[in-house]
BAKE-64852 format. One record per residue (C-alpha): residue in three letters; x, y, z. Coordinates in steps of 0.5 Angstrom, whole numbers, plus 500, padded with zeros to 3 digits. Example, Ala and Ser with C-alpha at 12.3 -4.5 7.8 and 13.67 -1.06 7.14 Angstrom:
BEGIN
ALA525491516 SER527498514 
# end
This chain:
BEGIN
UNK500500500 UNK505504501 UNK513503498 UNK518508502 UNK526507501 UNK530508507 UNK537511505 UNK540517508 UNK539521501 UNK535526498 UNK533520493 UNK529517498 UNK526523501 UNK522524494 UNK520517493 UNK517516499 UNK514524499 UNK512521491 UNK509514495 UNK505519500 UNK501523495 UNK499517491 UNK496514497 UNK493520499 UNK490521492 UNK487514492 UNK485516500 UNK483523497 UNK488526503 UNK490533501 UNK496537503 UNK490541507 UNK487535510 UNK494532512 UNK497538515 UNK491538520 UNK493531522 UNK500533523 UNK498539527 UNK494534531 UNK498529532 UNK504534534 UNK499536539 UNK498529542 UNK505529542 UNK507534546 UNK501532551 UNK505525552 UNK512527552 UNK515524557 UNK520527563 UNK523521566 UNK528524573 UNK529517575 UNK535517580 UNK537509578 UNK543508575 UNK540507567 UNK541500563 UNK539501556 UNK534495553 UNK536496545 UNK536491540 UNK529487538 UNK523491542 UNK521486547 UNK514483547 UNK513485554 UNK516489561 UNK519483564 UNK526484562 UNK525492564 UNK521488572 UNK527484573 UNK532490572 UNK528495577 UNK529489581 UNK536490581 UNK537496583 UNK536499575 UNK532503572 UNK530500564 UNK530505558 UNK528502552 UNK522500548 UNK517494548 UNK514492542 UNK507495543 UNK512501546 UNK514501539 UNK508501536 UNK505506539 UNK509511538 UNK508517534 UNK515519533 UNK519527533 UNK513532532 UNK513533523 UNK515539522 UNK508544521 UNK511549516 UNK512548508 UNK508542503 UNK507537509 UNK507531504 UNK516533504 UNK515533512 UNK512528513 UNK517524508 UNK522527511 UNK521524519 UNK520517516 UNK526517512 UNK528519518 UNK526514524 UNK531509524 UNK526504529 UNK526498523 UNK530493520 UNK530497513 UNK533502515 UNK541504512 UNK544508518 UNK549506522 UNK546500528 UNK552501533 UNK553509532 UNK545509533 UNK546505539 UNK551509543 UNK548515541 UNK541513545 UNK546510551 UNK549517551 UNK542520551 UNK539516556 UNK545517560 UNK545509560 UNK551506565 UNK549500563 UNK547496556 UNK542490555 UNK543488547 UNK537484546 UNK536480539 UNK531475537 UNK535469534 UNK531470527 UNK533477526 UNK541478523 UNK539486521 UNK539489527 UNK547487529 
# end
């Protein structure tokens, strides 16, 4: 329904802004209509923002989401604070706020070409990962993989 390219590259910002407008014609989804979701949207994301001042020292859950908060449960229990995200944390997520100013087809291309939460992304895997440790403050670090998955390492 809807083919994006994942590639860091201009290129694939326009194919997926191209793949936006068509499924939105066939949808009959306008610029005008698209950017009152995006505004929406963005106003659901503000009210959710999540601050977090745990005094914990952080461990970092990354990898494969996990299917539940086993994993974040037993780290509590052990002195640690989880950070990281379940798989209906990561289906759930809105994502950054979309940028509100200009065509809002190319904003909304931009930040999915942008997220780097699937394993069709091209970015640097390891480089992300320190990056998240680095913002969470993370003292420690679980790398979680599912057997099935090699796209994550």
């Amino acid at each position: 329904m809807l083919d994006v390219a994942k590639i860091a590259r201009y290129s694939s910002v326009a194919r997926t802004e191209a793949a936006l407008r068509k499924l939105g014609e066939r949808l009959g989804v306008g610029a005008e209509a698209l950017a009152r979701a995006i505004a929406k949207g963005n106003a659901a994301r503000r009210q959710t923002a999540l601050v977090d001042d745990a005094t914990q020292p952080v461990c970092l859950i990354a990898g494969n989401p996990l299917p539940d908060d086993l994993l974040y449960r037993v780290a509590a229990q052990s002195g640690w604070h989880a950070v990281g995200h379940t798989l209906a944390d990561q289906w759930t997520d809105r994502g950054p706020l979309v940028n509100e100013d200009g065509d809002p087809f190319v904003a909304l291309a931009r930040q999915i070409n942008a997220r780097q939460i699937d394993t069709r992304g091209f970015f640097d895997r390891a480089g992300s990962l320190v990056q998240q440790a680095r913002v969470v403050g993370a003292k420690a670090a679980v790398l979680w993989l599912i057997e099935e998955d090699d796209t994550t390492v």
